[in-house]
MITOR-959260 format. One record per residue (C-alpha): x, y, z; residue number from 1; chain; residue in three letters. Coordinates in pm, whole numbers. Layout:
BEGIN
X:Y:Z:n:chain:res
X:Y:Z:NUM:A:ala
...
END
This chain:
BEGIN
X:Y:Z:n:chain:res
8818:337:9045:1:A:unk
8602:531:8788:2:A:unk
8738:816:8550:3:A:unk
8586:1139:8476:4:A:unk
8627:1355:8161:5:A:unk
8521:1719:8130:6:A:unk
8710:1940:7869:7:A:unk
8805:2305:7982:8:A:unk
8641:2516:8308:9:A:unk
8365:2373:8316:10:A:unk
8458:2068:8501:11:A:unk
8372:2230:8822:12:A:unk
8043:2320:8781:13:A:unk
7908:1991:8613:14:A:unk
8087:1750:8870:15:A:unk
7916:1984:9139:16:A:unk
7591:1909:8933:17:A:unk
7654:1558:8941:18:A:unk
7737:1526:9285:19:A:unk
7400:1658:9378:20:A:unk
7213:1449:9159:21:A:unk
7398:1136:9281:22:A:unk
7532:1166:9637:23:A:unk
7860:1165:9586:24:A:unk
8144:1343:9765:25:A:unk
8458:1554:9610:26:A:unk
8756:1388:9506:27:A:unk
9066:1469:9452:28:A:unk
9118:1643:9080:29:A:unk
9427:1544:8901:30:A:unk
9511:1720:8577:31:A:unk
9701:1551:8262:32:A:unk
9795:1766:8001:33:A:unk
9528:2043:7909:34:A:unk
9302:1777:8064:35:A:unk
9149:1717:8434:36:A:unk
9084:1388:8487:37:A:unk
8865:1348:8801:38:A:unk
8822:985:8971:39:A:unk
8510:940:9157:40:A:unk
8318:649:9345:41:A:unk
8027:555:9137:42:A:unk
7845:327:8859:43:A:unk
7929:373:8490:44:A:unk
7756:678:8377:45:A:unk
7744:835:8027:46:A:unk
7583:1204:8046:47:A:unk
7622:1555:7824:48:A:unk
7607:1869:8025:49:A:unk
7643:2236:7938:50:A:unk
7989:2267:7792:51:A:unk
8130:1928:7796:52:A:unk
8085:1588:7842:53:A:unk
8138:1388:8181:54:A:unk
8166:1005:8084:55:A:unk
8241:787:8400:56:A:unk
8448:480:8312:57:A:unk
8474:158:8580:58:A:unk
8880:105:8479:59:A:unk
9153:256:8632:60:A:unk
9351:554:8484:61:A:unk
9571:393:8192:62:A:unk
9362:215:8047:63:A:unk
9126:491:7977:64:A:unk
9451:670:7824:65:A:unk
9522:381:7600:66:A:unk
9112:398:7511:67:A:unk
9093:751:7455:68:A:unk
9418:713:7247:69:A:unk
9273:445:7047:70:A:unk
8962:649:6920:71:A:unk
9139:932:6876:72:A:unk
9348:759:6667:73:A:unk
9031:617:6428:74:A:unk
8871:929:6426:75:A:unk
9194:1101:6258:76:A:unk
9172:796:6027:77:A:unk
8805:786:5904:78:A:unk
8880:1184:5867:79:A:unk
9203:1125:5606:80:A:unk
8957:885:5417:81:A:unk
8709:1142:5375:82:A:unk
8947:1456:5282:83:A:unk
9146:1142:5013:84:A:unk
8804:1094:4902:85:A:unk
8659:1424:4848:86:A:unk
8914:1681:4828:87:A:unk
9135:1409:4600:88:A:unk
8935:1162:4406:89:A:unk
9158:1042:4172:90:A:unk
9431:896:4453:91:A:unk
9204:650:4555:92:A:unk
8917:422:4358:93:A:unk
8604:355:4604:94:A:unk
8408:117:4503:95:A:unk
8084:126:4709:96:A:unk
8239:108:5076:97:A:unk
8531:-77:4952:98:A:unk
8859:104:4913:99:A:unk
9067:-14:4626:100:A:unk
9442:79:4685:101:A:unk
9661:134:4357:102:A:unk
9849:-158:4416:103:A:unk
9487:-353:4417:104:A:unk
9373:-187:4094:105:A:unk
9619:-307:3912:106:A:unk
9484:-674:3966:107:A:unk
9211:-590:3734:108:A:unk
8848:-623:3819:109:A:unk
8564:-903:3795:110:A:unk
8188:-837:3776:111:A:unk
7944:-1122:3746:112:A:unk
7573:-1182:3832:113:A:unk
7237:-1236:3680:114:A:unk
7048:-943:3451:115:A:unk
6914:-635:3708:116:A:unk
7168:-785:4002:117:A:unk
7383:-466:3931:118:A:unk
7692:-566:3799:119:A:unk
7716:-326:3582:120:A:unk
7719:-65:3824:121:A:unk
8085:-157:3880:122:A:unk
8205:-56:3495:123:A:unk
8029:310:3531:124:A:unk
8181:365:3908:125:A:unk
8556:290:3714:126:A:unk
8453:479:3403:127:A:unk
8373:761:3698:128:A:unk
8720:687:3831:129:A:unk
8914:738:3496:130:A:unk
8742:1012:3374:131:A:unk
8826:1175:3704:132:A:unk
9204:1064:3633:133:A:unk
9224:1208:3250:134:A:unk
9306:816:3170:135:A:unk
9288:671:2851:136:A:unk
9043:351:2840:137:A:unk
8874:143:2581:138:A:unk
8527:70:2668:139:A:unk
8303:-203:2537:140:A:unk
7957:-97:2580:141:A:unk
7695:-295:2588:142:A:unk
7353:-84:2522:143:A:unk
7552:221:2553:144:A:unk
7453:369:2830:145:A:unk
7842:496:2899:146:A:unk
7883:631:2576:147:A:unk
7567:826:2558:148:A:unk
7645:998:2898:149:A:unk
8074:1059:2874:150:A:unk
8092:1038:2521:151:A:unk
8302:1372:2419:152:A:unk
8278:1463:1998:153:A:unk
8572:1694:2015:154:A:unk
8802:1417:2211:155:A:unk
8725:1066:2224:156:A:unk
8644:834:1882:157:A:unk
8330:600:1864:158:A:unk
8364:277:1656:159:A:unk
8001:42:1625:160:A:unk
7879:-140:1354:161:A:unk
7597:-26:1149:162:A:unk
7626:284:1340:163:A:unk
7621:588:1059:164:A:unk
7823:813:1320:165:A:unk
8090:543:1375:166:A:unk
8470:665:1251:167:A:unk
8556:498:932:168:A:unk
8750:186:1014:169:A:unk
8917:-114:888:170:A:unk
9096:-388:1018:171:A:unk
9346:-321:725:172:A:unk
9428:0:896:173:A:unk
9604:-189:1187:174:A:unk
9886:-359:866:175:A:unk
10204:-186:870:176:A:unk
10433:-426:790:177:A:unk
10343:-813:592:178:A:unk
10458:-942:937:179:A:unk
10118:-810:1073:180:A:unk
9904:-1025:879:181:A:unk
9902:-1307:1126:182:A:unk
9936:-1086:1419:183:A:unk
9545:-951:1277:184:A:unk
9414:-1299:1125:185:A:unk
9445:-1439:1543:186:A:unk
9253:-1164:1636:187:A:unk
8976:-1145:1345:188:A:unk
8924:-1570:1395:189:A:unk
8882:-1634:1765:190:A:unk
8988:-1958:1858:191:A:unk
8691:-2203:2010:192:A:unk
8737:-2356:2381:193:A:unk
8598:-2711:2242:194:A:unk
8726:-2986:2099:195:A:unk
9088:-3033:1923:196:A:unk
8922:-3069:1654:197:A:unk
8770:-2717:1636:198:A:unk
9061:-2541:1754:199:A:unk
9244:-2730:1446:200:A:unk
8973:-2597:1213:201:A:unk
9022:-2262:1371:202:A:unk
9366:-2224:1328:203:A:unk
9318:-2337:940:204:A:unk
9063:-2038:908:205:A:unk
9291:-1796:1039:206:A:unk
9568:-1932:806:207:A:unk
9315:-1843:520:208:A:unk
9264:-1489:637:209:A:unk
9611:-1434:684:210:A:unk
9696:-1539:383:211:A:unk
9449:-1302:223:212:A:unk
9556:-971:409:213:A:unk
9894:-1045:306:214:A:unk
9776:-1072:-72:215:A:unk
9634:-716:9:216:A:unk
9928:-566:171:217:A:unk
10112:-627:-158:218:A:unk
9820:-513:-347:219:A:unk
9796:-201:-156:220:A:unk
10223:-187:-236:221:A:unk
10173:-204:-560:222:A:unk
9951:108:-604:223:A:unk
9587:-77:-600:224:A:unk
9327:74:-408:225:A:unk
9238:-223:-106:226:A:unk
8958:-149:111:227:A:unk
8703:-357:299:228:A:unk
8505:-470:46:229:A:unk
8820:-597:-117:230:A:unk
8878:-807:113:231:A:unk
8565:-963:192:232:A:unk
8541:-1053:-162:233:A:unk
8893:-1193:-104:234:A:unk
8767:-1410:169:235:A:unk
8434:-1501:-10:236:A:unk
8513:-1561:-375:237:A:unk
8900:-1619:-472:238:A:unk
8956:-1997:-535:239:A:unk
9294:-2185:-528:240:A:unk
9397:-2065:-887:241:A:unk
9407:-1731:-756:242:A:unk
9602:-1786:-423:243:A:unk
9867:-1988:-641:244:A:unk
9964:-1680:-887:245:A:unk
9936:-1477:-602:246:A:unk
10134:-1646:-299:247:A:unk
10478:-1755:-288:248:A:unk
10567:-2120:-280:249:A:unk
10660:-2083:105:250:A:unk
10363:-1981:193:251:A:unk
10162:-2258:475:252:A:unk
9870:-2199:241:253:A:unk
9982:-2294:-77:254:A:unk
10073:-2670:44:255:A:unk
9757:-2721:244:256:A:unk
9606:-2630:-110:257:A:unk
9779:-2874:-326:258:A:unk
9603:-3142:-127:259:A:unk
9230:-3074:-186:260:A:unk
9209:-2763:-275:261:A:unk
8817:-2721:-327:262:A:unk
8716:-2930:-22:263:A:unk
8961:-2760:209:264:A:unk
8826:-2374:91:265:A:unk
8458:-2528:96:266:A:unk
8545:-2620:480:267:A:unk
8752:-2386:583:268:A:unk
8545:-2064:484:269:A:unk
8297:-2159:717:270:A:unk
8528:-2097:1018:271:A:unk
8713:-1784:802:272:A:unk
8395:-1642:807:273:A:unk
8423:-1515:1181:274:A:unk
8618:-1256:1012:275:A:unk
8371:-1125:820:276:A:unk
8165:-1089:1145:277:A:unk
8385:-818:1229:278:A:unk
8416:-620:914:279:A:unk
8065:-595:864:280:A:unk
7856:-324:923:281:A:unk
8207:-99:903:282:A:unk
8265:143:606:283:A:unk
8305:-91:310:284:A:unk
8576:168:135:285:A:unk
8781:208:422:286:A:unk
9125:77:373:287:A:unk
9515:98:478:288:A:unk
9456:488:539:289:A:unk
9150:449:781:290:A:unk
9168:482:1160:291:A:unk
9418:280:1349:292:A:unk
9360:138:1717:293:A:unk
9698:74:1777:294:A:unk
9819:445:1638:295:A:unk
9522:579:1858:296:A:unk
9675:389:2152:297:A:unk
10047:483:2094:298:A:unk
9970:843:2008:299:A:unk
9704:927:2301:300:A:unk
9897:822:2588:301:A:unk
9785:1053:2874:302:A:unk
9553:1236:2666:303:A:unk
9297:1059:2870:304:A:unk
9092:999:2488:305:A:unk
8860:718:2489:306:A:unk
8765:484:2268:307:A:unk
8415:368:2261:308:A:unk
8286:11:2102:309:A:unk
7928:3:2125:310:A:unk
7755:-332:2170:311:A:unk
7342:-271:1996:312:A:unk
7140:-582:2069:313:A:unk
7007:-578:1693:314:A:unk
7341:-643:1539:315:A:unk
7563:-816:1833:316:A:unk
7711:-1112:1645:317:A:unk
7908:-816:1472:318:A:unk
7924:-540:1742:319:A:unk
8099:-859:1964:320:A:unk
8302:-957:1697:321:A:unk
8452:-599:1609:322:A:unk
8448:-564:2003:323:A:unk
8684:-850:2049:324:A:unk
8974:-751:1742:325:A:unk
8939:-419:1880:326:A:unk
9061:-545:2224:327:A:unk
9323:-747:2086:328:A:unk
9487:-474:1867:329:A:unk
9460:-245:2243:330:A:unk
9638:-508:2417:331:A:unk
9886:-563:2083:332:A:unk
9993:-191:2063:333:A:unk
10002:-134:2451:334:A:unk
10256:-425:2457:335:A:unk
10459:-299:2160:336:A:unk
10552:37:2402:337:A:unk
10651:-206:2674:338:A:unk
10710:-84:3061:339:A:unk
10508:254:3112:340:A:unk
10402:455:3342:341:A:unk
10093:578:3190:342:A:unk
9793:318:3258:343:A:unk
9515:278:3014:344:A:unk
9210:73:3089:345:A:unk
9004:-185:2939:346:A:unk
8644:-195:3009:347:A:unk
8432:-477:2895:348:A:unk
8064:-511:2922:349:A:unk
7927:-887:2873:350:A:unk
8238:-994:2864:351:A:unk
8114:-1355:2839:352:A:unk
8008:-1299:2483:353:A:unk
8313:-1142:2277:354:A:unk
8451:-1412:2144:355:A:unk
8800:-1571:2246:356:A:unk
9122:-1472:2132:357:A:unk
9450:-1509:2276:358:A:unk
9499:-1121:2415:359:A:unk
9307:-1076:2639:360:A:unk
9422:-1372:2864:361:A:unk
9757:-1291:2818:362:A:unk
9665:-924:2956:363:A:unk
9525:-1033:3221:364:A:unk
9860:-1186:3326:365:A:unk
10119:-958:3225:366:A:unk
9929:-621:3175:367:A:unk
10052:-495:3498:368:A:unk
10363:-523:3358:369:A:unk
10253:-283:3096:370:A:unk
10023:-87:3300:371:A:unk
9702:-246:3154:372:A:unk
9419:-294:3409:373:A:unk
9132:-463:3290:374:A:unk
8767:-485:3445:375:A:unk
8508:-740:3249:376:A:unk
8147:-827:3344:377:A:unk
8000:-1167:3242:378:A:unk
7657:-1348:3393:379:A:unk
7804:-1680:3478:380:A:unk
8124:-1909:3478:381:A:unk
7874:-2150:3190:382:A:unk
7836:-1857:2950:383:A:unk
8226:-1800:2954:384:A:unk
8262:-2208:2944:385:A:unk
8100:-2129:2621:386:A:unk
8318:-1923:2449:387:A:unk
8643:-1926:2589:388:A:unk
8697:-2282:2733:389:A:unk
8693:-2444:3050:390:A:unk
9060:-2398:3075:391:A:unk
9121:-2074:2927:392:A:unk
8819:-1954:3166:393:A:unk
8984:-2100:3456:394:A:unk
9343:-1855:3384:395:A:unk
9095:-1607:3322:396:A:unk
8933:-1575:3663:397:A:unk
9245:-1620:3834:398:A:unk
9387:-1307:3622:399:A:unk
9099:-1120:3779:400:A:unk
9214:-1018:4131:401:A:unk
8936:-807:4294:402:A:unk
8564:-1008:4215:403:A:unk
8243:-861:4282:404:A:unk
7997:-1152:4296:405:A:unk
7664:-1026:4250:406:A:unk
7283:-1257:4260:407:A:unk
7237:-1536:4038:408:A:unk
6960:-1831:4074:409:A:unk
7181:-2080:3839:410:A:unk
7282:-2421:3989:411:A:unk
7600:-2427:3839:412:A:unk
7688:-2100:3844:413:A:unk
7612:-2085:4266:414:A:unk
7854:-2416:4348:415:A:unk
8135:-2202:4159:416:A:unk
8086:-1885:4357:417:A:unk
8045:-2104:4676:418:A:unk
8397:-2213:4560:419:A:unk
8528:-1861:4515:420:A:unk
8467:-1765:4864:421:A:unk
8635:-2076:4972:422:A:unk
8600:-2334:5269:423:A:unk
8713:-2322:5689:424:A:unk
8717:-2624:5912:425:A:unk
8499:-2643:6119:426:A:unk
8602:-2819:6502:427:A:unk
8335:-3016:6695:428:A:unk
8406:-3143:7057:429:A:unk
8179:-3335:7284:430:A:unk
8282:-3448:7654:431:A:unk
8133:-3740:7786:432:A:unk
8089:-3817:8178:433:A:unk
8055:-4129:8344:434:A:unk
8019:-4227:8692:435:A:unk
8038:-4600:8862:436:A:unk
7885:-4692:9279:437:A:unk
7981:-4936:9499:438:A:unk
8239:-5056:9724:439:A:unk
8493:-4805:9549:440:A:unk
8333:-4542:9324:441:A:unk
8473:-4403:9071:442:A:unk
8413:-4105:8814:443:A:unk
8584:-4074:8471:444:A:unk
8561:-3779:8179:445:A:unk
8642:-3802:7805:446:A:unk
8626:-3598:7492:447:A:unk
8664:-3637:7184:448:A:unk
8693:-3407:6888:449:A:unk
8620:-3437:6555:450:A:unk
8674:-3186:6244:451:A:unk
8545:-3104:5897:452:A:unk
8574:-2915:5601:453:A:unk
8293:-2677:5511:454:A:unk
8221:-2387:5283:455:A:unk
8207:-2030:5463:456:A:unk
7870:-1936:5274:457:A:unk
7577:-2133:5143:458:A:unk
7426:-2148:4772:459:A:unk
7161:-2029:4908:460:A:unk
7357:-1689:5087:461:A:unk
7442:-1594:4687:462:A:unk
7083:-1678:4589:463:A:unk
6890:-1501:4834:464:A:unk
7110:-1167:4746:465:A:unk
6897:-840:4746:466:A:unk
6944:-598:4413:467:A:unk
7311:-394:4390:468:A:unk
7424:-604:4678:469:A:unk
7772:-830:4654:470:A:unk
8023:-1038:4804:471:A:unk
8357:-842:4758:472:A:unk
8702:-1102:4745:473:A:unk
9068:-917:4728:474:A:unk
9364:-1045:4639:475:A:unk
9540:-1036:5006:476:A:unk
9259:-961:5200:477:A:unk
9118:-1258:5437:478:A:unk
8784:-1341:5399:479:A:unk
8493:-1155:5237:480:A:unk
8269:-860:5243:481:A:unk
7920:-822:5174:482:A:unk
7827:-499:5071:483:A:unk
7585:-284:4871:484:A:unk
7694:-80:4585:485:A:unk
7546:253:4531:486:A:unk
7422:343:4197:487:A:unk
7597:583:3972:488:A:unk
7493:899:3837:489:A:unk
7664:959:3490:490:A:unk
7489:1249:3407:491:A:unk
7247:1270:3152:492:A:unk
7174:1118:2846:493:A:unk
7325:1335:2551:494:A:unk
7351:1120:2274:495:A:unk
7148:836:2118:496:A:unk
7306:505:2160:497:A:unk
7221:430:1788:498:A:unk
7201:575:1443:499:A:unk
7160:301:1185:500:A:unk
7369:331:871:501:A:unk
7155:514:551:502:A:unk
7159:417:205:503:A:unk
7341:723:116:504:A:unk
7615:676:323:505:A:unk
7860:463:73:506:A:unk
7907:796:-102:507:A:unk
8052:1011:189:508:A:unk
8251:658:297:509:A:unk
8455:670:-26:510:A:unk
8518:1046:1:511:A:unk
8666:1007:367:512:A:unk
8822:708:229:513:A:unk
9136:940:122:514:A:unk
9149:1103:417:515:A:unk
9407:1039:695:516:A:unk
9305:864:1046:517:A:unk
9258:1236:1231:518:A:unk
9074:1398:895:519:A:unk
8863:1048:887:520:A:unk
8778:1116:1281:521:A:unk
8694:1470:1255:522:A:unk
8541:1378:919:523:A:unk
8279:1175:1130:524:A:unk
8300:1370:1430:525:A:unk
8117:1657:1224:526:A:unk
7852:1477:1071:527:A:unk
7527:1617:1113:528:A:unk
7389:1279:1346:529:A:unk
7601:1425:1609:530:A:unk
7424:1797:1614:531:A:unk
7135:1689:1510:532:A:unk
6843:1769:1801:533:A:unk
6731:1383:1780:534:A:unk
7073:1284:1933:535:A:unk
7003:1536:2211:536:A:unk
6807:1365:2502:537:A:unk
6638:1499:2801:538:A:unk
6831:1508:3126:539:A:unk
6821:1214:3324:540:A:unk
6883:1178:3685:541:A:unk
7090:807:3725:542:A:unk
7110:557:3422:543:A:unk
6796:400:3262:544:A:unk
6721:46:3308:545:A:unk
6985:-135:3086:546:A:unk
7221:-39:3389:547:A:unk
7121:-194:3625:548:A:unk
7229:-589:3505:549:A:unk
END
């Protein structure tokens, strides 16, 4: 039996049009609902008319229902998605064609692939996505090209070193209590994925710098004016006399220094001296009273401010270094709140070369707990060998849920994306026949089967990958997608995405050095670099180059 569909009168006329064109005679015309369903003897046909559409379907009556019912049913589907989409961005994160439910975004996000692949297409689409939310976020930029596009003077704080606009800062600033000392030394000294050995010297060094912020903390107590510079002369110059008179016998330092006192400081400043890393190329008289991170964090919940550390390729030993105590003191203060409701996001550019420290793993594994979602970029599993540890790497990727695997060309790096997407067995069976003549013939069949483990895609799928095209893997979500990511258009480029530090510039330091954390950010957010008509670039239609690794 074949099915007819016409909508409304003009049934009639278009059937009669049919049946001249094809020979066919009248049926009977049953009606179902506010729709006349006409069967007919004749091939599959598929044909618009005036009015309506006739579609003639070889199947009998309920299964067309059920068909009809069935795309009906999509089409009211793909229509929600488009009105969530458009009508409410902020419900739903899209990334590309991918649809990223809240309960997936809070299993943080993984971006990795070789320079120009794209990658980095996937931090601006969630900077998109939390800007659209009024969410607060930290983001670590490398080149900038965020900042210099969503960057907002009158709402969000910028912190870079060497950068003459940057907000006056110091890692003393984040001391509130002499408990805090060790809670900052962890995060100024990252701790090295090698050998014992080096994670033994590393722990020494941040024993040194702990023990120095907590000789400034009482310094600062005491009514002495502790800054920066202060302490890097701390870390640089005071000998073992000094931390005697100035540490109590209990403290871990003083007995390491009755030892060997000279050879242990010689040693042990070498590794200390990751700390310096991060304090230089800040505001050498900024002290206790500078700009906090973790008072930013605890007093801008759903203020949707952002706070921007700015990665500039001539100073990134330091930009990475500052980049990677800022992180810790986010994750610190966003665990002090405990439970909330209101998310704020990290957003880490080259992730694979901030150097280690023991936050950001651990929010990776409890941050939804906190409501802490994370996204990082790196180029390959070897570059985060490199800083972070086999191991530590290892929790790391696990801790990222939803992984974006873009191009890359290196060995290594292809066997461990191979590994990502995982293996299927793969069944083989072969039937053999066999036939014998004579005085009582015979015939016989057999088969045998034999299976194997294989990978689902080749090193050579991942190497092969065109430009802004990736292999998608959710948490949940069997198998894999391949799909191209379109580019993002940020808007255009308003502010330069560096201003090097003048020589003039220690004299306006030490006269916001007074000031309170607000006067010291609208102290900056003033200066003339932000007004000035060389910060002001012309309008650009989708990010420059640098965005598209």
């Amino acid at each position: 039996m074949v099915v007819a569909i016409a909508p409304g009168k003009a049934l009639t006329s278009q059937l009669g049009e049919v049946q001249k064109s094809w020979k066919i005679t009248w049926p009977e015309v049953r009606r179902v609902g506010a729709w006349p369903l006409q069967a007919v003897g004749t091939p599959f046909l598929s044909r618009w008319f005036q009015g309506g559409v006739i579609g003639f379907v070889s199947a009998g009556l309920l299964p067309v229902v059920i068909l009809l019912l069935i795309l009906l049913a999509r089409w009211v589907m793909a229509l929600a998605r488009q009105v969530e989409r458009f009508m409410f961005p902020g419900r739903t994160l899209w990334l590309g064609p991918v649809r990223v439910s809240g309960r997936l975004a809070r299993r943080n996000f993984m971006a990795v692939g070789d320079m120009g692949a794209g990658k980095s297409t996937l931090l601006q689409t969630l900077a998109k996505h939390v800007r659209s939310l009024s969410e607060n976020a930290l983001i670590v930029d490398y080149q900038g090209e965020i900042f210099s596009r969503y960057f907002r003077k009158s709402h969000d704080v910028f912190l870079s070193s060497y950068d003459r606009r940057s907000i006056s800062y110091s890692p003393l600033a984040e001391i509130h209590a002499e408990s805090d000392c060790k809670r900052v030394a962890n995060a100024l000294v990252p701790v090295s994925g090698g050998s014992s050995e080096e994670r033994k010297w590393a722990q020494r060094g941040r024993l040194l710098v702990a023990s120095c912020l907590r000789i400034c903390f009482r310094q600062r107590r005491s009514g002495l004016e502790v800054t920066n510079r202060s302490l890097v002369q701390l870390l640089n110059e005071a000998d073992a006399e000094f931390f005697k008179q100035n540490l109590p016998e209990s403290d871990r330092l003083r007995s390491v220094l009755a030892k060997d006192a000279a050879r242990f400081l010689e040693s042990v400043r070498g590794v200390g001296g990751f700390a310096l890393a991060a304090i230089d190329g800040l505001d050498p008289m900024a002290g206790f009273d500078a700009f906090s991170v973790r008072k930013f964090v605890r007093d801008s919940q759903g203020t949707g401010r952002w706070l921007y550390c700015v990665v500039n390729e001539m100073h990134e030993d330091e930009a990475f270094a500052l980049a990677s105590f800022v992180s810790a003191m986010v994750v610190s203060a966003k665990m002090e709140l405990g439970e909330s409701a209101t998310r704020f996001w990290m957003l880490l550019d080259e992730f694979g070369q901030i150097p280690a420290q023991d936050a950001i793993p651990k929010a990776l594994s409890l941050g939804r707990k906190f409501s802490l979602v994370s996204a990082v970029s790196f180029q390959s599993i070897g570059q985060l060998h490199e800083h972070w540890g086999e191991h530590r790497s290892a929790a790391i990727v696990q801790g990222l849920g939803n992984k974006f695997l873009f191009r890359s060309g290196e060995p290594t790096h292809l066997k461990w994306l191979v590994s990502l997407v995982g293996t299927e067995e793969i069944t083989r069976v072969s039937t053999s026949k066999s036939s014998s003549f004579g005085a009582s013939p015979s015939r016989s069949e057999s088969e045998q089967s034999s299976s194997r483990i294989e990978d689902v895609v080749s090193t050579s799928f991942f190497k092969g990958l065109p430009d802004w095209t990736c292999v998608v893997l959710q948490p949940g979500v069997t198998g894999y997608r391949a799909i191209r990511v379109p580019r993002v258009d940020l808007g255009r480029q308003r502010f330069r995405t560096f201003v090097a530090n003048q020589n003039d510039n220690s004299a306006e330091s030490s006269r916001q050095h007074s000031a309170s954390a607000d006067d010291c950010h609208n102290a900056n957010r003033d200066k003339p670099d932000w007004i000035d008509p060389d910060d002001i670039v012309g309008p650009t239609s989708a990010p420059s180059d640098n965005s598209s690794r």
